[in-house]
TILOBA-641074 format. One record per residue (C-alpha): residue number from 0; residue in three letters; x negated, y negated, z negated. Coordinates in nm, 4 decimals. Example, Ala and Ser with C-alpha at 12.3 -4.5 7.8 and 13.67 -1.06 7.14 Angstrom:
TILOBA-641074
0,Ala,-1.2300,0.4500,-0.7800
1,Ser,-1.3670,0.1060,-0.7140
//
This chain:
TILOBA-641074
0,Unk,-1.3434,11.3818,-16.4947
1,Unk,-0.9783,11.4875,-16.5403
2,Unk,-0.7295,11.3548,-16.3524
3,Unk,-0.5686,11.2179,-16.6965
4,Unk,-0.9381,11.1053,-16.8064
5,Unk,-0.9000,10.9219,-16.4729
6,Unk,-0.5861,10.7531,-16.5640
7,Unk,-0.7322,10.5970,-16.8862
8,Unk,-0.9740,10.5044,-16.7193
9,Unk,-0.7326,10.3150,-16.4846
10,Unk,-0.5610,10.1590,-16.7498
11,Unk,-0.9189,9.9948,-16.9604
12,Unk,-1.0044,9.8608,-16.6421
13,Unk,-0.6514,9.6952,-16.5550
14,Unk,-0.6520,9.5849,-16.8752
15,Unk,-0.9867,9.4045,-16.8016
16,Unk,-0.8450,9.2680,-16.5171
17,Unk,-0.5686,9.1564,-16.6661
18,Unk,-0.7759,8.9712,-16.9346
19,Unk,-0.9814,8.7991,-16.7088
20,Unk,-0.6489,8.6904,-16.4757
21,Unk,-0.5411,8.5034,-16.7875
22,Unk,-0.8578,8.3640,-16.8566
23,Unk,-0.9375,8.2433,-16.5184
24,Unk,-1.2514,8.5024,-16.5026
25,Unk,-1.4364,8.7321,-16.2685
26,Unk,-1.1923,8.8617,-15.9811
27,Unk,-1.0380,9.2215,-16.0312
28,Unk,-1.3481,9.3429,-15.7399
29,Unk,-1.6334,9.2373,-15.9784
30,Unk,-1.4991,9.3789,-16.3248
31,Unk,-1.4110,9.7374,-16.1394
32,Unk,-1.7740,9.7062,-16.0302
33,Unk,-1.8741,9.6604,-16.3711
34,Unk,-1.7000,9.9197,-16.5109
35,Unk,-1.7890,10.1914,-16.2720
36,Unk,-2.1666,10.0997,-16.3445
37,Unk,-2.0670,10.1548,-16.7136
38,Unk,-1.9442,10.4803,-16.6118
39,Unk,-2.2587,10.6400,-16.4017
40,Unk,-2.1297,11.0324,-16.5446
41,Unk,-1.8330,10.9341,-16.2989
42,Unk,-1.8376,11.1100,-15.9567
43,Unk,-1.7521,10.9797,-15.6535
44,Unk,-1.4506,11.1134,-15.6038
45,Unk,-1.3584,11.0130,-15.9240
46,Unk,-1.4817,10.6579,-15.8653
47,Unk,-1.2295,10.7037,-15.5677
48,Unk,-0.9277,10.7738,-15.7696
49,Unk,-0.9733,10.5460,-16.0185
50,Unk,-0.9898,10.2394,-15.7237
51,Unk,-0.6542,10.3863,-15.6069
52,Unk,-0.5051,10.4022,-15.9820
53,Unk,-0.5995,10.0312,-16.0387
54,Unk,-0.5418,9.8790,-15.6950
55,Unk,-0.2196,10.0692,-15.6701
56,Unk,-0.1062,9.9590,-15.9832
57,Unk,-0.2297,9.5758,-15.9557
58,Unk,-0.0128,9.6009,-15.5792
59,Unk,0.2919,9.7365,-15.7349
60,Unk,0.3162,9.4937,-16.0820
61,Unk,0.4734,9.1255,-15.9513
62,Unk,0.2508,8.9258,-16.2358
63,Unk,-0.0149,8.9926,-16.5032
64,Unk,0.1023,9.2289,-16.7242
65,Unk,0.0824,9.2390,-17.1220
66,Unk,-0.1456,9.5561,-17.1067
67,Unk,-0.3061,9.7864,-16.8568
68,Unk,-0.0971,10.0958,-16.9715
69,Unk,0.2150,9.8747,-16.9562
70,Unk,0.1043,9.8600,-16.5316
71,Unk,0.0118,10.2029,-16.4926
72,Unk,0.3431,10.3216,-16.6781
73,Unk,0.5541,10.0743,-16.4326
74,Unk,0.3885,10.3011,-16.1251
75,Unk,0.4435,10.6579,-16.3609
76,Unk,0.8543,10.5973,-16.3681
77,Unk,0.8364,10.6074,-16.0080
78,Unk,0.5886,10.9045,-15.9792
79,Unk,0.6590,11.2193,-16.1544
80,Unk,0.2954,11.4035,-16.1070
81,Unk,0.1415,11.0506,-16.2527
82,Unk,0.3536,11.0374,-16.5620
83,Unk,0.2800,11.4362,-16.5926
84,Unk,-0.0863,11.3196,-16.6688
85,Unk,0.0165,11.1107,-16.9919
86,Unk,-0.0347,11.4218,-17.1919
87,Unk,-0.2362,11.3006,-17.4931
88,Unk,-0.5395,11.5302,-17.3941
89,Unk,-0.8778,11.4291,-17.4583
90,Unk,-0.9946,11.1402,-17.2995
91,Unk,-0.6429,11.0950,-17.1199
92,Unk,-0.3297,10.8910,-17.1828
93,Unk,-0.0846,10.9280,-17.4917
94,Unk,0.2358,11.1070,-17.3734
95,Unk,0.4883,10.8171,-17.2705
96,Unk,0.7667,10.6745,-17.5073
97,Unk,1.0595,10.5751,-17.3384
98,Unk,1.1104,10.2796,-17.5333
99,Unk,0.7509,10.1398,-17.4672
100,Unk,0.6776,9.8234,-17.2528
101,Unk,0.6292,9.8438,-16.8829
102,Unk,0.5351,9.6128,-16.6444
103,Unk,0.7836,9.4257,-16.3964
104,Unk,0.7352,9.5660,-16.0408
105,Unk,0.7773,9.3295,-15.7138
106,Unk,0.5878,9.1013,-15.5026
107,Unk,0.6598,8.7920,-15.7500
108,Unk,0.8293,8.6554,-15.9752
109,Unk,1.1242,8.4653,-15.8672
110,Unk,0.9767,8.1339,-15.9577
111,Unk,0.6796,8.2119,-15.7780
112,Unk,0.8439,8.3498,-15.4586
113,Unk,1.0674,8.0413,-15.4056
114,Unk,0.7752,7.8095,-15.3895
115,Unk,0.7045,8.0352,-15.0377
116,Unk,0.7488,7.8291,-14.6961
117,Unk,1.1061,7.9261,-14.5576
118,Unk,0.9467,8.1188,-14.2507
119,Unk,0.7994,8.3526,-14.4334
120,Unk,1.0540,8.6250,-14.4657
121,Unk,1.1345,8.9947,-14.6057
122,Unk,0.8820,9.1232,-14.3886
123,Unk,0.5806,8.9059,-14.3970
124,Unk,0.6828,8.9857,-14.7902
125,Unk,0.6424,9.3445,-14.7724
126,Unk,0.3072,9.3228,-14.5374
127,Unk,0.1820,9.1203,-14.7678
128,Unk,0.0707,9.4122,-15.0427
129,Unk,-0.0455,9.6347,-14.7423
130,Unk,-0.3495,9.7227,-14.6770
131,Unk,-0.5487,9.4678,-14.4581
132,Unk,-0.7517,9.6048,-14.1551
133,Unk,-1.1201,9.5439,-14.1255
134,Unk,-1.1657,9.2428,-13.8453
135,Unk,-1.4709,9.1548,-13.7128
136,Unk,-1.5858,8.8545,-13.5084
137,Unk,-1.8577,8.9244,-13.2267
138,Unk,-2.1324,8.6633,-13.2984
139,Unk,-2.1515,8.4739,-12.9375
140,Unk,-2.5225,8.4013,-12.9967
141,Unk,-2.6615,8.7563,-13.0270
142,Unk,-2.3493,8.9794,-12.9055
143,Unk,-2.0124,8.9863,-12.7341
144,Unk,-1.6443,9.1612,-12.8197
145,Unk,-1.7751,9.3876,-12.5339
146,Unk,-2.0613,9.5188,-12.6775
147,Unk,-1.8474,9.5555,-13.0303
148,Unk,-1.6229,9.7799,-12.8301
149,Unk,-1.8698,10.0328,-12.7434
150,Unk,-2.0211,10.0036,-13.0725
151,Unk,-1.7289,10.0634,-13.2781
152,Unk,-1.4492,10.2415,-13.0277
153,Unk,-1.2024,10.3045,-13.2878
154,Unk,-1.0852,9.9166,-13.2639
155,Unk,-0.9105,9.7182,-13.0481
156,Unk,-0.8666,9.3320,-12.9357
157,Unk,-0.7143,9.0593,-13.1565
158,Unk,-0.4634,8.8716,-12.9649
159,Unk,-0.6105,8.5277,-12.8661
160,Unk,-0.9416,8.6076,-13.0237
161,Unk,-1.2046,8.6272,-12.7458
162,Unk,-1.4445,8.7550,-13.0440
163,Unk,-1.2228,8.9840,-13.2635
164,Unk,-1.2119,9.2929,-13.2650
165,Unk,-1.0196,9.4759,-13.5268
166,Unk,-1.1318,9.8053,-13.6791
167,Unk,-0.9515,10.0801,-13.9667
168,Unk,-0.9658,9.8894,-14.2920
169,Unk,-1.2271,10.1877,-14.4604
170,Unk,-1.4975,10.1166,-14.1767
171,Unk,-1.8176,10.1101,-14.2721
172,Unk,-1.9108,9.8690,-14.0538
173,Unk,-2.1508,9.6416,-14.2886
174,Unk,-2.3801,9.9380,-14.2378
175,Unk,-2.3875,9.9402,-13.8956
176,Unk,-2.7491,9.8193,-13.8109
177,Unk,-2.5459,9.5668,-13.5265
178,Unk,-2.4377,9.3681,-13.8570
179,Unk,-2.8123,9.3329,-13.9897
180,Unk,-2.8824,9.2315,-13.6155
181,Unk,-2.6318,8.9703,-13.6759
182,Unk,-2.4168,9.0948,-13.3794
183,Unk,-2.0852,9.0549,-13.6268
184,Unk,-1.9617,8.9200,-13.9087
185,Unk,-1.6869,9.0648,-14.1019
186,Unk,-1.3701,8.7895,-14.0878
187,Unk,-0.9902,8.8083,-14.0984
188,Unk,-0.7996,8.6906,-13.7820
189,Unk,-0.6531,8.3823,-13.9684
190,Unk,-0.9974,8.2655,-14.0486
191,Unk,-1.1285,8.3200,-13.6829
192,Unk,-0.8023,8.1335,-13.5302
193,Unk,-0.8662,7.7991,-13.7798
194,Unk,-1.2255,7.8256,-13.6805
195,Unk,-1.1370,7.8378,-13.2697
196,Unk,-0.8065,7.5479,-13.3656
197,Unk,-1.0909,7.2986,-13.4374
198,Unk,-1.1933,7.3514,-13.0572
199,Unk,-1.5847,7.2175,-13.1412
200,Unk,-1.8370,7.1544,-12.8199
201,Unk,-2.1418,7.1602,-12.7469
202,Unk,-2.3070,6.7750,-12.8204
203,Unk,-2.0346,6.7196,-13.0937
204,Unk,-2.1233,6.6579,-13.4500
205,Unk,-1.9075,6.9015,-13.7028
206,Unk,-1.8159,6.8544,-14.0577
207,Unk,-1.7586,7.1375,-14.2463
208,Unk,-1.6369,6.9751,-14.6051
209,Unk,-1.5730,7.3034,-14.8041
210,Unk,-1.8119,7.5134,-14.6316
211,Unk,-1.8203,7.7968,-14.9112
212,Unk,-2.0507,8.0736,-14.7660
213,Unk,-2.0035,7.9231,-14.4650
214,Unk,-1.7894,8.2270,-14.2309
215,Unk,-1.6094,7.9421,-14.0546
216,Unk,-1.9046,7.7468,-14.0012
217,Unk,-2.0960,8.0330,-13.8429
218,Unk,-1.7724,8.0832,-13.6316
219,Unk,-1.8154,7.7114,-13.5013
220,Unk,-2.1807,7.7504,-13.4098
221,Unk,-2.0937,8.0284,-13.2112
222,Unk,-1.7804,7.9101,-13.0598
223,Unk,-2.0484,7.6059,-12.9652
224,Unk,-2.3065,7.7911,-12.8589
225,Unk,-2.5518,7.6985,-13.1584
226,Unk,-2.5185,7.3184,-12.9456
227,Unk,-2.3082,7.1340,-13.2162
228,Unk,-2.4740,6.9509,-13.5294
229,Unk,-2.3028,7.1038,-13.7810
230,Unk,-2.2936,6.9544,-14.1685
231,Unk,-2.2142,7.2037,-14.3999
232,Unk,-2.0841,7.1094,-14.7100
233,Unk,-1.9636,7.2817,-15.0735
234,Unk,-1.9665,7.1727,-15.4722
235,Unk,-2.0165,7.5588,-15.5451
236,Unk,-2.4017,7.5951,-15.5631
237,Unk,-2.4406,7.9791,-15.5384
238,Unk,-2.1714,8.0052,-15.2349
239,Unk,-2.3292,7.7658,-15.0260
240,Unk,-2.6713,7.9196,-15.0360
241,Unk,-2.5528,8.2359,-14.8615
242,Unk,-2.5234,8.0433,-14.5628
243,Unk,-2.8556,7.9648,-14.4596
244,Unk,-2.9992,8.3688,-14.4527
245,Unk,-2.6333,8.4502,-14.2892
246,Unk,-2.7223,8.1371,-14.0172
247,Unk,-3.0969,8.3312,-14.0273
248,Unk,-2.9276,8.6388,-13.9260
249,Unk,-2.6770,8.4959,-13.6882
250,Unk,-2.9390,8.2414,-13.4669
251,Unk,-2.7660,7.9632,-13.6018
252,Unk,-2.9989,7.6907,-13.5573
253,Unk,-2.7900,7.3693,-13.6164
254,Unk,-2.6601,7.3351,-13.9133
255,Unk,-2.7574,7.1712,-14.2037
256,Unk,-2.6160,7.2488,-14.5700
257,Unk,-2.5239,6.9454,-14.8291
258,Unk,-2.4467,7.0501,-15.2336
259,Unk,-2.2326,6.8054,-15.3610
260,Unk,-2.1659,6.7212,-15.7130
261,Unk,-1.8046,6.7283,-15.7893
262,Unk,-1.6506,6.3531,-15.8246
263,Unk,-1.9338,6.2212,-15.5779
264,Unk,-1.8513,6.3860,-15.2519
265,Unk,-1.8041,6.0140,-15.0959
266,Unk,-2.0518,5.8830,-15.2207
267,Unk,-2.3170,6.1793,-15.1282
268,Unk,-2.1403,6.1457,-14.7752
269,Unk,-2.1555,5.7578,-14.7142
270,Unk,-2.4162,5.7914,-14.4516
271,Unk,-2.1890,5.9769,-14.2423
272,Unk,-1.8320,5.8325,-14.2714
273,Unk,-1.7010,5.7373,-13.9592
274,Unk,-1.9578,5.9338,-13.7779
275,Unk,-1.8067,6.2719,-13.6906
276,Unk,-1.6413,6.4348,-13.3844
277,Unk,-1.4491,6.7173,-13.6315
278,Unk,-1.4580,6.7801,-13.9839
279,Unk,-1.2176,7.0818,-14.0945
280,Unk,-1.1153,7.0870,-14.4068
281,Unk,-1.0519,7.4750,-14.5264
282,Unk,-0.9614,7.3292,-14.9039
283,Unk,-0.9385,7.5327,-15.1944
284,Unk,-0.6116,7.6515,-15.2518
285,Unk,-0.3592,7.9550,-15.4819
286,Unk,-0.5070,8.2251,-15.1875
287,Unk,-0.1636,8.3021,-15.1785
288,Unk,-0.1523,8.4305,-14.8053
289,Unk,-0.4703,8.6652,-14.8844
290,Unk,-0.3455,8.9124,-15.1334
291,Unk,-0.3211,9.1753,-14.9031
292,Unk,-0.7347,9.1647,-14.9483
293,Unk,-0.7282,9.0174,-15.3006
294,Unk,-0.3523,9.1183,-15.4508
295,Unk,-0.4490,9.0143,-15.8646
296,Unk,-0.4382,8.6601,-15.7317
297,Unk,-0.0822,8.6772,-15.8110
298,Unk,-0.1096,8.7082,-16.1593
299,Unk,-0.3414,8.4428,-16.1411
300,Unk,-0.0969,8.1823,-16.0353
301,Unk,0.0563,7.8999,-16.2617
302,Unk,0.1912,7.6058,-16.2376
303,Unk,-0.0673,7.3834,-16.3692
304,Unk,-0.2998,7.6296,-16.1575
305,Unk,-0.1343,7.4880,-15.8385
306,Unk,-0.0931,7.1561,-15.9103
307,Unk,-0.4668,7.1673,-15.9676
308,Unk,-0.5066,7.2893,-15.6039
309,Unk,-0.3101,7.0593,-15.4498
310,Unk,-0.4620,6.7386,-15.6154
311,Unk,-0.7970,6.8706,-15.4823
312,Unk,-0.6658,6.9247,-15.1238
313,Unk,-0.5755,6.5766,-15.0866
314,Unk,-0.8308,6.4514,-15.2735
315,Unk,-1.0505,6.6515,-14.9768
316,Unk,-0.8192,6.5528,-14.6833
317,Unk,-0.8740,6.1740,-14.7834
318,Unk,-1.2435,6.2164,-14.8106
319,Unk,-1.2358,6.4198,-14.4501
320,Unk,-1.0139,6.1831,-14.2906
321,Unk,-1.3225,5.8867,-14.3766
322,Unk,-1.5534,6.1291,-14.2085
323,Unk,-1.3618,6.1623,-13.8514
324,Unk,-1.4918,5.8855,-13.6117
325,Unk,-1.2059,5.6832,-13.4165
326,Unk,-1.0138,5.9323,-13.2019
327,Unk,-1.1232,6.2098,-13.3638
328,Unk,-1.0285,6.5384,-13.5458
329,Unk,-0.9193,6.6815,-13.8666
330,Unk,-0.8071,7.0446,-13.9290
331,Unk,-0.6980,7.1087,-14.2471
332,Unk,-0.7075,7.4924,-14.3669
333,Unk,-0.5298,7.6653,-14.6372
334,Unk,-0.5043,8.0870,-14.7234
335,Unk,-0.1578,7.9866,-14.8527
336,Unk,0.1988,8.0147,-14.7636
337,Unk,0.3156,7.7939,-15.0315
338,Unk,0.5319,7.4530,-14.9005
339,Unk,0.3269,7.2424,-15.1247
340,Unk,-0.0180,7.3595,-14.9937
341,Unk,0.1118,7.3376,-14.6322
342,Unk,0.3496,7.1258,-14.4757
343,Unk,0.4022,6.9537,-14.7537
344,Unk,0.0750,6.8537,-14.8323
345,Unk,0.0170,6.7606,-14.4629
346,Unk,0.3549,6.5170,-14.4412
347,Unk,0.2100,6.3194,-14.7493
348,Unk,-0.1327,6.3000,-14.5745
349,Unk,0.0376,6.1470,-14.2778
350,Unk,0.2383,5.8794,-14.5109
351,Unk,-0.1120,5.7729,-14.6463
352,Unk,-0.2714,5.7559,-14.3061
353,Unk,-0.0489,5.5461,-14.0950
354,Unk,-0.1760,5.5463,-13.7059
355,Unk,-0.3063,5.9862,-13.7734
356,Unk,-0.1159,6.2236,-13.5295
357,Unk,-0.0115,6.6023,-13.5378
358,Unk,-0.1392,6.7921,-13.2715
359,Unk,-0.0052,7.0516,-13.0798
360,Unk,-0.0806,7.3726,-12.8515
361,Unk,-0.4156,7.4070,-13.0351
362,Unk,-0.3352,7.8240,-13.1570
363,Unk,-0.2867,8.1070,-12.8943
364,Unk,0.0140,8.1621,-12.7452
365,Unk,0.2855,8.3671,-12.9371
366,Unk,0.0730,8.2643,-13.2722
367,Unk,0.1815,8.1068,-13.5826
368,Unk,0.4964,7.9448,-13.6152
369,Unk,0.5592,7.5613,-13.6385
370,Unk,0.5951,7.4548,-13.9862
371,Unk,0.6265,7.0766,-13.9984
372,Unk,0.3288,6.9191,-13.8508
373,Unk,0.1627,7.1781,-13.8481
374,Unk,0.1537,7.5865,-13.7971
375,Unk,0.1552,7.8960,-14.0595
376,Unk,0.0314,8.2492,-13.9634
377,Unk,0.2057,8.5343,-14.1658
378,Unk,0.0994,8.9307,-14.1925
379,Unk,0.4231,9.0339,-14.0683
380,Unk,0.4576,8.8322,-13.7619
381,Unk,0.0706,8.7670,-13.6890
382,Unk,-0.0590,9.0809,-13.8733
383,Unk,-0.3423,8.8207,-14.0287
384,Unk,-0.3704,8.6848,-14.3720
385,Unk,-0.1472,8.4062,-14.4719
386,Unk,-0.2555,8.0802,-14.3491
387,Unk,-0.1075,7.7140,-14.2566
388,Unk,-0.2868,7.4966,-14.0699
389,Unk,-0.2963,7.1402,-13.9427
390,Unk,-0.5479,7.0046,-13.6694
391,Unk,-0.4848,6.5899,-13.7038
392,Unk,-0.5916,6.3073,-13.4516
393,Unk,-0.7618,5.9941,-13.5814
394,Unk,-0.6683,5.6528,-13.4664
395,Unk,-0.8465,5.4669,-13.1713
//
């Protein structure tokens, strides 16, 4: 392909994207996937440029734009060789009109940005459109951080992460034959740090309410040494049955996985309220603090979008607080840096729950920042994702 052949192709596939952000469809990941597979005459180092067209342009545009060559034109003003390649030759670009629509260019909107928690700042701002690294978490049952070291020297330590170990963000390492051994899996600091906060033991019997795939309830077992019943739970059908090959893999004997039907996760969990040591609760939410990995979330954000979320997350904290026995604990677990998903969620929790208590001194020292009653973890102090979380005591 041509570099400008390259560039059109850029700007179908953002348009796709930016289609499917409106719609609420497929993530920006899948549909580049799809096109590329739709494209087989493309070579790989054309397949290589066009990733860097799109993900450059879906980085540098603050929310979805009206049109794919409307993004890619906001990135050309700033980049003389790129608007060079609007030439009108086959298969490429028409030349560029000056008075034609670009895209707005920023982090967020305004509206958008002032819904952010006020500790995250200009830089935590700008680190959030960098590129994340590639952590991994040494799986305690077949492997240590040790033996990731000598397997993949290029890394180093995660502060207060006896298992991470973070690599370049273009490692390979999925194809390291240590991953199919179940030695690793592939998870961002943040994650690792609300999966050690819910401090699990051996003997205890876990709750995992929004389970997902379950990469924080494989970071329990470990942390427990496979020696904690663990309930894994999700509504999403197809998510929840990657976890029992990835438990396979990882010698992850205990746990047990629960589909629930949305509207009747009490009732489905009746048997067990009052019951548990821990339940987390790692509720969906905008995803705002991951967009370093996932950056078209952004222009999938609205209003009604978010109050969605947060009706759900307390909907899910109420549920998990019914699950905790006397005296026990709730984490609750958000990728989000928004005061409504965070703090703010967590101070109406505690007005609901009379007698529930905030604890403390459950992170690493020197991570996170108190916010409220509870802590949020930013790229630019913590170099993680963007994550608040709350680990909450249970009356006696």
């Amino acid at each position: 392909m041509t570099p400008a052949a390259r560039v059109q192709t850029a700007i179908e596939i953002l348009d796709a994207i930016a289609t499917s952000a409106r719609d609420g469809g497929a993530p920006a990941d899948a549909i580049f996937a799809e096109a590329m597979r739709a494209r087989r005459y493309a070579g790989s180092k054309d397949r290589r440029a066009i990733r860097g067209l799109v993900y450059d342009a879906i980085r540098g545009v603050r929310s979805v734009p009206a049109s794919g060559r409307a993004a890619m034109l906001a990135l050309a003003d700033a980049d003389p060789e790129l608007a060079a390649l609007f030439d009108g030759t086959p298969y490429g670009p028409a030349a560029i009109s000056a008075d034609e629509p670009r895209a707005e260019t920023g982090i967020a909107t305004p509206a958008l940005i002032k819904l952010f928690d006020p500790l995250v700042g200009k830089a935590d701002r700008e680190a959030m459109l960098a590129r994340a690294p590639l952590d991994l978490r040494a799986n305690r049952l077949r492997s240590s951080r040790d033996e990731l070291a000598l397997i993949f020297p290029d890394g180093e330590a995660i502060a207060g992460l006896a298992d991470g170990w973070r690599l370049p963000g273009e490692t390979a390492a999925v194809q390291h034959s240590s991953y199919a051994e179940g030695q690793f899996e592939v998870q961002d600091a943040a994650s690792q740090y609300a999966a050690a906060a819910l401090g699990a033991e051996a003997g205890e019997v876990v709750i995992d309410l929004c389970a997902g795939a379950g990469g924080k309830t494989l970071a329990i077992a470990s942390a427990a040494g496979d020696e904690a019943a663990i309930l894994a739970c999700d509504t999403n059908r197809a998510r929840l049955q990657q976890l029992p090959p990835r438990a396979h893999r990882a010698g992850a004997t205990a746990i047990e996985t629960l589909l629930l039907n949305p509207g009747q996760e009490r009732a489905m969990l009746a048997d067990r309220m009052g019951k548990a040591d821990r339940v987390i609760v790692d509720a969906p939410c905008s995803g705002s603090g991951t967009w370093r990995r996932s950056p078209e979330l952004r222009w999938r954000s609205t209003p009604v979008r978010l109050d969605r979320h947060v009706a759900e997350q307390a909907k899910l904290m109420d549920i998990g607080a019914d699950l905790v026995a006397p005296g026990g604990k709730l984490l609750y677990a958000v990728c989000s840096i928004i005061t409504r998903e965070g703090r703010a969620q967590v101070d109406d929790f505690l007005k609901r729950h009379p007698g529930w208590t905030a604890d403390d001194g459950y992170l690493p020292e020197g991570v996170g920042r108190a916010a409220g009653s509870g802590f949020l973890l930013t790229p630019g102090r913590d170099g993680c994702d963007g994550f608040f979380l709350a680990r909450l005591t249970a009356p006696c």
